[in-house]
N, C-alpha and C positions, 0 to 999 in steps of 0.2 A: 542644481545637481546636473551633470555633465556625462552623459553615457559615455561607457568604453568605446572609441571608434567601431570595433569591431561590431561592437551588438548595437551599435548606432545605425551599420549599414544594414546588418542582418534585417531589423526593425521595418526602418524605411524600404528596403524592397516588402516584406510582408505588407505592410502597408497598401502597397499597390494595386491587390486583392481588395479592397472598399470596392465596397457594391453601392451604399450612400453615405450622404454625409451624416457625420456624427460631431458631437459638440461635446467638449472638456468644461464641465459647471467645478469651480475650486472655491470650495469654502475654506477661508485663511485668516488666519491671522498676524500676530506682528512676530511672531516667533521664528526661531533658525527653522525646525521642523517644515514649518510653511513658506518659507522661504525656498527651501528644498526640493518640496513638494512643488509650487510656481514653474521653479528655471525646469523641472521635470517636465511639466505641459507644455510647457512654450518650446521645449524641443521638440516633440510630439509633433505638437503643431506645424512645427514650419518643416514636416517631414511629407506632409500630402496637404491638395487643396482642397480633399475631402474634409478635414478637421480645423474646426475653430477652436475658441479656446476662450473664458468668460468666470469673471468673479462673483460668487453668488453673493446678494448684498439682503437688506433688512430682513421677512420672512423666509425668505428662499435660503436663507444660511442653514449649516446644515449642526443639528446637533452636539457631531463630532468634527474637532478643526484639531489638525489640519485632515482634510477627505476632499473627494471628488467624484462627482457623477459620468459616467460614461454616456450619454442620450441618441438618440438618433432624430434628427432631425425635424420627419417626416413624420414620425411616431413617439412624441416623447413618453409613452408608457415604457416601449423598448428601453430598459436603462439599467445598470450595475453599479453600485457603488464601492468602493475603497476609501475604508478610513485608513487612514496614513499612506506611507510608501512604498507601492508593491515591486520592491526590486528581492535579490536571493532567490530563493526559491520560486518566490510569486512573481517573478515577469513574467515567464508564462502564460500565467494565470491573465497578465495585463494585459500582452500580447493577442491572445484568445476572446476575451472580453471586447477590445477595439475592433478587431475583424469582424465577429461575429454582431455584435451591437450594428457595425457597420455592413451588416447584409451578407458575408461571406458564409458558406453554409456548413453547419457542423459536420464532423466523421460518424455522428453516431449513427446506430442503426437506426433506420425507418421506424422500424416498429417501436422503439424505443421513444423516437423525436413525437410520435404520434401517440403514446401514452402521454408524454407531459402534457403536452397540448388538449388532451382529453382530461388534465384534472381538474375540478371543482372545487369550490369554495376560492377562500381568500388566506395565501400561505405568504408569510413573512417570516425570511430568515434572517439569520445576522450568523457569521462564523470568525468566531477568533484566531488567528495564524499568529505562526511566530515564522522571520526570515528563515529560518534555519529551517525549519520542518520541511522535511522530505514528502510527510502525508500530507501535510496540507493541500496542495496545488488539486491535488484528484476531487477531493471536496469542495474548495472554491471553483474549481472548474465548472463541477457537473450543476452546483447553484448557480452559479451565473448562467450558465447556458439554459436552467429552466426557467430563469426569470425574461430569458430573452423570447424565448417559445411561447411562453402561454404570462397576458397580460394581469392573471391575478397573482402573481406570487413578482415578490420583490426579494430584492438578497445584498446584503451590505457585507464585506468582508474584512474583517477588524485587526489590526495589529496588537494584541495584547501588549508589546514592547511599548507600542506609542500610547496606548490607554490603559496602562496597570491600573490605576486606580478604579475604572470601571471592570476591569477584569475581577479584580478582588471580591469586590462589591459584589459580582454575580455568581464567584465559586468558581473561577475558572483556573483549573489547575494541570490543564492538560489541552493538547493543543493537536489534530484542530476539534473545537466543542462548538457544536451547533444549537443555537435557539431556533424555532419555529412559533409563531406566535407571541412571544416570549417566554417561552417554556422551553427546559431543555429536552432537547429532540435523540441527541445523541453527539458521540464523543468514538473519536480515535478515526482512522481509512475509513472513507464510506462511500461506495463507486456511484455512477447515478442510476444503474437502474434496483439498486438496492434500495436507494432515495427513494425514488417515485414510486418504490413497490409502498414503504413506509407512509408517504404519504398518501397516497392510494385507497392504502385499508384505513388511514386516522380520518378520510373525505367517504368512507365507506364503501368504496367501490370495488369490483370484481375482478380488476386485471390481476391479482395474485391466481383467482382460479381458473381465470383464463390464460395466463402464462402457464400454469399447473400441464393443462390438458393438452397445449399447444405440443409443448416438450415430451408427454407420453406419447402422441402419437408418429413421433421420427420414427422412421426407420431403421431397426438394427443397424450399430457399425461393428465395422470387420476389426477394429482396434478404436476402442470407448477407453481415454487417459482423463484420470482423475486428479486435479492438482495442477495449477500453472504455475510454479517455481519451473528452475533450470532443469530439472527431473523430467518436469511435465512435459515442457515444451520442446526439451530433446525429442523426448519420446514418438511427441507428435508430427512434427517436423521428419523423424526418420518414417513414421508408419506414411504418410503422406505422399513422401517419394516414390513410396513404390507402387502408387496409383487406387490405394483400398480406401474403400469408405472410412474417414477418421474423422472423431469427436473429441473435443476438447472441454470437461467440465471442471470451475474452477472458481471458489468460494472470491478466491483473491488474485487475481493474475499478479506474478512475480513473486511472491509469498515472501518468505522473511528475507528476502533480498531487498525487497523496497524498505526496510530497517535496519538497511548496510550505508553506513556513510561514507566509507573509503574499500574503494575493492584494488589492492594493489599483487594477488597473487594469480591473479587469470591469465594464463598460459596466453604470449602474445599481446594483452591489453596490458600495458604498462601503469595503467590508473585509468580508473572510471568508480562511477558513485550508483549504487544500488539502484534506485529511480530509472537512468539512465540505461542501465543495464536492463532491468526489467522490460523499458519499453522498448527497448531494442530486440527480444524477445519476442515481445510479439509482435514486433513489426514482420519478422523471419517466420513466424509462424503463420500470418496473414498473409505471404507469400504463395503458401501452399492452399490445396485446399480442404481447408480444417473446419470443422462446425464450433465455431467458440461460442460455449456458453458460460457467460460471465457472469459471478454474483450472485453463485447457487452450492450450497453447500451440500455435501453427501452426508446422506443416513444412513443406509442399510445395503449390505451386499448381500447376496444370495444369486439360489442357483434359478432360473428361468427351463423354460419349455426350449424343445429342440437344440439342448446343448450353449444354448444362451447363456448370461451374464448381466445377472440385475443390477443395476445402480440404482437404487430409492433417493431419493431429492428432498431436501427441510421441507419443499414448498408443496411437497405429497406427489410430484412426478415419479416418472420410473422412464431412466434409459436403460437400453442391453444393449453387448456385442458382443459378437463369436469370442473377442479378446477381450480382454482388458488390464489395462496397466495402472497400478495406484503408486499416484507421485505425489500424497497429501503432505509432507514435509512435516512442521515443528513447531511449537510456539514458548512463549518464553514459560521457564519453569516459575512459581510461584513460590512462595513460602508457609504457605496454609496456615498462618497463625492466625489468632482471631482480629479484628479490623484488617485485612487486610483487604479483603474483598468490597467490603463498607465504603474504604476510601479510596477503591481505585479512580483514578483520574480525579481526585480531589486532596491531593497528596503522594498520592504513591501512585507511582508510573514506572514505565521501563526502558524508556525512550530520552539519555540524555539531549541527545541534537536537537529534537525537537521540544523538546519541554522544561530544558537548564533555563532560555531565558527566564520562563516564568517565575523563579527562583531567584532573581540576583538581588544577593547581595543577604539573600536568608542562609538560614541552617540548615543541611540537605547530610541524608546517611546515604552511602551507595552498599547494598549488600551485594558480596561476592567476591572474591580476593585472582579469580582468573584474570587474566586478559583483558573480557570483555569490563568486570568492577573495577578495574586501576586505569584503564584506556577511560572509561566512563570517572573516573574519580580525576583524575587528570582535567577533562576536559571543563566539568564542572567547577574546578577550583578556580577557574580565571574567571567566572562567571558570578558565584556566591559567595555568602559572607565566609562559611564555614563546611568540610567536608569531612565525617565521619565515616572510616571504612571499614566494615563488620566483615570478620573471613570465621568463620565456624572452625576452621582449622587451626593449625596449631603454625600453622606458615603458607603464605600466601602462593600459588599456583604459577603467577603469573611472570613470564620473561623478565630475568636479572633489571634488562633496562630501564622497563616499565618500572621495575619494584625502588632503582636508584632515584628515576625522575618525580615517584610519588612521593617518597620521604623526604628528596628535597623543596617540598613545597610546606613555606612556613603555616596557609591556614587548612591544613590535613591531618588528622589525627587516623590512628592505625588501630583496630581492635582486634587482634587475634584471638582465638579458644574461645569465641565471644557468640553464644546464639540469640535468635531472636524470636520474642517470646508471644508479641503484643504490638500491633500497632492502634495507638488511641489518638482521640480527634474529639472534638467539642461538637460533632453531629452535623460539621458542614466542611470540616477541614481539616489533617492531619496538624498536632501538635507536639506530637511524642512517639517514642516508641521505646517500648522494657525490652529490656536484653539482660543476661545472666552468663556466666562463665558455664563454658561447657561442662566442665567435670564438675560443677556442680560450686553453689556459693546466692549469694544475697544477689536479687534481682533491683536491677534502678530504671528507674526512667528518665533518658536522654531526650531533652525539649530544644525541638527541631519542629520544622515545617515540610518537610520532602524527604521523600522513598523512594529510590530508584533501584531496583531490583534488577540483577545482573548476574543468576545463576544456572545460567544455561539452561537447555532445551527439551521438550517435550514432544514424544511424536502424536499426528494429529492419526489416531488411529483408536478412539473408542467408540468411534461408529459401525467400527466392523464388527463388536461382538467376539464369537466365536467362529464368524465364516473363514477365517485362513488362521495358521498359527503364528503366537506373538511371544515375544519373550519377555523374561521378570520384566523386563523395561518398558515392553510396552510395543517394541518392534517389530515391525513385520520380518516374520523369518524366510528367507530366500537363499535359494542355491547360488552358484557360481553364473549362472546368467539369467538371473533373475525372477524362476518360476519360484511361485510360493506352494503351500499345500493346497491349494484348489487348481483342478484342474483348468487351463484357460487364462489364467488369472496369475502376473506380475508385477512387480513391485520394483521401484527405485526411489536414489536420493535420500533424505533426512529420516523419513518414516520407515526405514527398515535397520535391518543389525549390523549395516555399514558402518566399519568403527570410524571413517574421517568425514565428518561433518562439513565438506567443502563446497561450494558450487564446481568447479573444476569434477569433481569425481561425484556429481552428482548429472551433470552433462553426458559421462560417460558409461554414467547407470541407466540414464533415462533410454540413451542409443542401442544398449545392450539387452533391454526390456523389452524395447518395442521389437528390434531386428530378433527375439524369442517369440515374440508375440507372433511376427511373421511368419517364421519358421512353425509356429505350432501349426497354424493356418492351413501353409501347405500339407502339414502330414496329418489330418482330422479333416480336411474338406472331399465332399463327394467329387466324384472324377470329374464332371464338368467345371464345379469352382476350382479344380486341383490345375487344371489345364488355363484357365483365365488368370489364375494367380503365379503362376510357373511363368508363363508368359510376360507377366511383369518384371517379374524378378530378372529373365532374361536380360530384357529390355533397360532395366537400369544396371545390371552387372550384382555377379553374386556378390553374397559377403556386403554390399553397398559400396562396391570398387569404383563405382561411377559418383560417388562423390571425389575419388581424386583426381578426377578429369573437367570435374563442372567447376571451375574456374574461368574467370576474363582471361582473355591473351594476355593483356597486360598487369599482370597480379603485381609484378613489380612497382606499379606505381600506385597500389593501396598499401606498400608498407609504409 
């Protein structure tokens, strides 16, 4: 297998970053797959004279063939594996793995590199990826990087495509699913210091209460945004510039953007893929200086002492700030029937791109008749044996085009008026699911193996209670820039009564929240803060006119 010139060279200068040598162990056999795998290392190979490159033979063969161990030399505990070919999505992942196995030193934080390093006992994972998944790589990431830190946990990372048949065998219906021990640990995004908090408490140890208390004790910020989607990181990015204390807290950086496969409506980017976008985000917000704290979800708002602004934390913390802006965005809408919850990620998922492979060549329903169920009914039909599309309505929602390109696909069948009742499964795996005509008639059950659910969105707002007001839907209600009914306290993007659901006009809610946020600032601070905050504002231009001046001289040549 023959890298693209291009990521051939990109490769080979990363490369150049080897701090020691590491060695390529390939367990193979006589098959294309391994073959594949081979001419992959032996490029590798002859791209630095840090790496060799060696066929594992009698014991040293590795379980699963075709795979290969990443080692270091010097240290053969240091090591990652990959069963199959980590190309799509997982270069990266390969990319990262060789560096880092090879002595380059990760971006994460200290504190972070030095919890893993501080865990105990003996942690063995395995994680199933599919090419295609967009989540994966954050998962295979932050395991490899812990098995490189600390010598007792090892991490194998598994191509479900290239070993269905072990897939099967273990339940795996949703991508990426984590074993630990060999037990499942968990399934779906899972950043690393979410990891190590998990593993942490399964090893009994205290950094959950000690990350607890760390976090209570910051320091008030002058603007506290809750939520890293495009909302969040607007928001935080404008409170930034204008020199105030800002914090960034956020369950999931990028939020349901990292569950965008194709972004082709953002003003200026002609096409980019949600992942990508994401991490471009917060590269801009690491620009500034922003307090990110990642991979902590909010519980409770309420009002604090001297005009403060609580933020309650899963993990039993509490931040405040004079401000605060809520950017928690949406998740997907469910269907509340019974099984449904039973077999999530053991059948029913919501994530074509990433979990069609695991399906081909079976029977899969997609529920939903919008956009997002025929864009997903489409993609899956080239993948599976058979596509079933349940619209509750009486005519599907979705662009003319979409609705020509679905009906011309010979293995897709269309259910209009059609609800869903039941989704049932033999106690380890989806098998069916009952559905019955809406206005009423004899219920049947359609035998199938996959649910991919595609009925749009839900905002992430039942953690607030009754501290600001929401409507029938659930959103947070907000005036023309952004305040809500608590004083101090605004809101942008997915999780509020904005009726267009876009990243685009959620950019321009996040900018509009915080630049309120600012402005509350100055007219509710005592006259010394009133005069240090004025000051600022000066200094970067009202309004944030001095964003239209901070460009390169040469802007022309980044079109």
């Amino acid at each position: 297998m023959a890298l693209d010139p291009n990521l051939a060279t990109q490769l080979k200068a990363y490369l150049e970053n080897l701090r020691e040598p590491i060695e390529l162990v390939a367990s193979l056999d006589d098959g294309a797959k391994s073959a594949e795998l081979d001419a992959l290392l032996v490029e590798i190979e002859g791209m630095s004279g840090q790496i060799t490159r060696r066929v594992a033979e009698g014991g040293e063969l590795d379980e699963r063939v075709p795979s290969f161990a990443i080692t270091r030399v010097s240290d053969p505990q240091v090591s990652v594996r990959f069963a199959g070919i980590p190309m799509g999505h997982e270069f990266t992942s390969l990319v990262l793995a060789l560096l880092q196995v090879g002595g380059h030193p990760s971006k994460a934080s200290q504190d972070l590199i030095d919890q893993v390093k501080g865990l105990t006992g003996e942690h063995h994972f395995e994680t199933f990826f599919s090419l295609s998944c967009q989540n994966c790589p954050d998962v295979v990431q932050a395991l490899n990087l812990m098995s490189v830190l600390n010598p007792a946990i090892t991490h194998t990372a598994i191509d479900g495509a290239v070993f269905p048949t072990e897939a099967e065998q273990r339940g795996v219906l949703a991508v990426p699913t984590v074993f630990h021990n060999g037990e499942a640990f968990g399934s779906g995004r899972m950043e690393l210091a979410e990891i190590v908090g998990k593993v942490d408490e399964l090893s009994g140890g205290d950094a959950a209460a000690r990350a607890a208390e760390e976090l209570s004790a910051r320091e008030p910020y002058d603007v506290l945004v809750v939520g890293g989607g495009p909302a969040g990181a607007s928001a935080a990015i404008y409170a930034a510039r204008k020199g105030i204390r800002t914090g960034l807290v956020a369950e999931r950086f990028g939020g349901q953007v990292l569950d965008t496969m194709s972004i082709e409506n953002l003003i200026s980017v002609p096409h980019t893929e949600g992942p990508k976008l994401a991490a471009d985000l917060e590269r801009h917000v690491n620009e500034y200086d922003v307090d990110l704290i990642r991979s902590r979800a909010a519980a409770g708002l309420s009002e604090g002492e001297n005009g403060l602004t609580v933020v309650d934390l899963g993990n039993g913390a509490a931040l405040s700030g004079r401000t605060v802006v809520l950017a928690t965005g949406a998740r997907w809408r469910t269907m509340g029937v019974p099984g449904e919850e039973e077999y999530r990620n053991k059948g029913v998922t919501f994530c074509p791109h990433c979990d069609g492979p695991l399906f081909k060549g079976k029977r899969i329903a997609v529920i939903g008749g919008g956009n997002s169920g025929v864009e997903a009914a489409i993609d899956l039909a080239g993948i599976v044996g058979h596509v079933t599309l349940i619209e509750f309505m009486d005519e599907m929602r979705a662009d003319e085009v979409l609705q020509r390109k679905l009906r011309s696909l010979p293995n897709v069948d269309i259910r209009l008026g059609t609800k869903t009742t039941e989704v049932v499964g033999d106690g380890g795996k989806v098998t069916g699911l009952v559905v019955e005509p809406r206005d009423g008639g004899d219920s049947e059950e359609l035998a199938l193996e996959g649910v991919f659910v595609q009925i749009g969105l839900l905002p992430n707002t039942e953690w607030l209670g009754d501290a600001v007001e929401l409507s029938e839907r659930g959103e947070i209600v907000i005036d023309g820039v952004g305040r809500t009914s608590m004083p101090g306290v605004f809101a942008a993007g997915d999780c509020t009564v904005e009726p267009y659901k876009q990243i685009v006009t959620a950019l321009g809610a996040g900018s509009t929240a915080s630049l309120s946020a600012f402005d509350h600032l100055i007219r509710t601070s005592a006259p010394d803060e009133e005069s240090a905050i004025a000051a600022t504002k000066a200094a970067d231009g009202p309004l944030e006119a001095g964003d239209q001046i901070d460009v390169p001289d040469s802007v022309g040549a980044h079109a």
